[in-house]
C-alpha positions as CSV (number, residue, x, y, z in Angstrom):
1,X,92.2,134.7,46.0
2,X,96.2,135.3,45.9
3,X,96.4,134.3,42.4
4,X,94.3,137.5,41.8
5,X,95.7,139.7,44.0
6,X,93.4,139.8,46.6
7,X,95.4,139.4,49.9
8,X,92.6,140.4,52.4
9,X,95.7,142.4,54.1
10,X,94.9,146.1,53.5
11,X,96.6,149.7,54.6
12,X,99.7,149.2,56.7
13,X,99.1,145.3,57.1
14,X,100.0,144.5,53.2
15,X,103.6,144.0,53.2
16,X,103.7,145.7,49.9
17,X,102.7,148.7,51.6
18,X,105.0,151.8,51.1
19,X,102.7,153.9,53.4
20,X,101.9,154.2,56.9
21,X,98.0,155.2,57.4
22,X,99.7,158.7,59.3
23,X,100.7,159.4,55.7
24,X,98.4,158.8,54.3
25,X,95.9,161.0,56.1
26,X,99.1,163.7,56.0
27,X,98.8,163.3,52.3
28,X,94.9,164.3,52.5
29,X,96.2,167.3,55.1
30,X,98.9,168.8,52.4
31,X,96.4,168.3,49.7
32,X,93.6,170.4,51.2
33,X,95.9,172.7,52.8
34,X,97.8,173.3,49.7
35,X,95.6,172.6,46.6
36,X,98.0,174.5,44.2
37,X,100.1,171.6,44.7
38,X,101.0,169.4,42.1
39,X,99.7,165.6,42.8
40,X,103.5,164.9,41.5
41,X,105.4,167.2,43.8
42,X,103.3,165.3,46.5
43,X,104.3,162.0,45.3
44,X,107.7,163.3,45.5
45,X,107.5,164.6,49.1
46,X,106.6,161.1,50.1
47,X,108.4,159.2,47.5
48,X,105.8,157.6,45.4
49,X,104.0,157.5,42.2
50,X,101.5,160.8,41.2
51,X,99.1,158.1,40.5
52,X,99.3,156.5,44.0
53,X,98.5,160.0,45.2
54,X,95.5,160.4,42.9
55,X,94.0,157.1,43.6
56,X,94.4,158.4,47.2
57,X,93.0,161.4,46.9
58,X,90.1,160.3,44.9
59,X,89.5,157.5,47.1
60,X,90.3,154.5,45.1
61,X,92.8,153.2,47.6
62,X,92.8,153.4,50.8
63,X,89.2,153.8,51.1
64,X,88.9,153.6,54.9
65,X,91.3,156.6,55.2
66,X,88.7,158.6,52.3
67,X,85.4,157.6,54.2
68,X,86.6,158.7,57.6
69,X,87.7,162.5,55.9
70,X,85.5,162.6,53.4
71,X,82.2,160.4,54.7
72,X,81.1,157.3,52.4
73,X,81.4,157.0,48.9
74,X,78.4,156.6,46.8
């Protein structure tokens, strides 16, 4: 399970975490609040990569986060 990178330690629990579920959801907040945004100038703000903050937005990581905003993904 390691060996494929499948920890079973998820959000805030994976050491290899560089976000805290608050940011996370304040990631969502800024997005909808401010959709002219650039997913980069986001990343910045919260020193990541844009692609961490598309995956996020779209759902593709931190899914727990996504269904609670959002409701379930099909």
């Amino acid at each position: 399970m390691v060996n494929c990178g499948r920890s079973g330690l998820y959000g805030e629990d994976n050491g290899l975490s560089k976000l805290t579920e608050d940011q996370v959801i304040e990631i969502h907040k800024t997005h909808k609040d401010r959709p002219v945004l650039k997913h980069r100038q986001i990343a910045d703000m919260f020193k990541v990569h844009r692609t961490t903050i598309s995956y996020i937005l779209n759902g593709k990581i931190w899914h727990r986060i996504y269904d609670e905003i959002y409701g379930k993904r099909s």
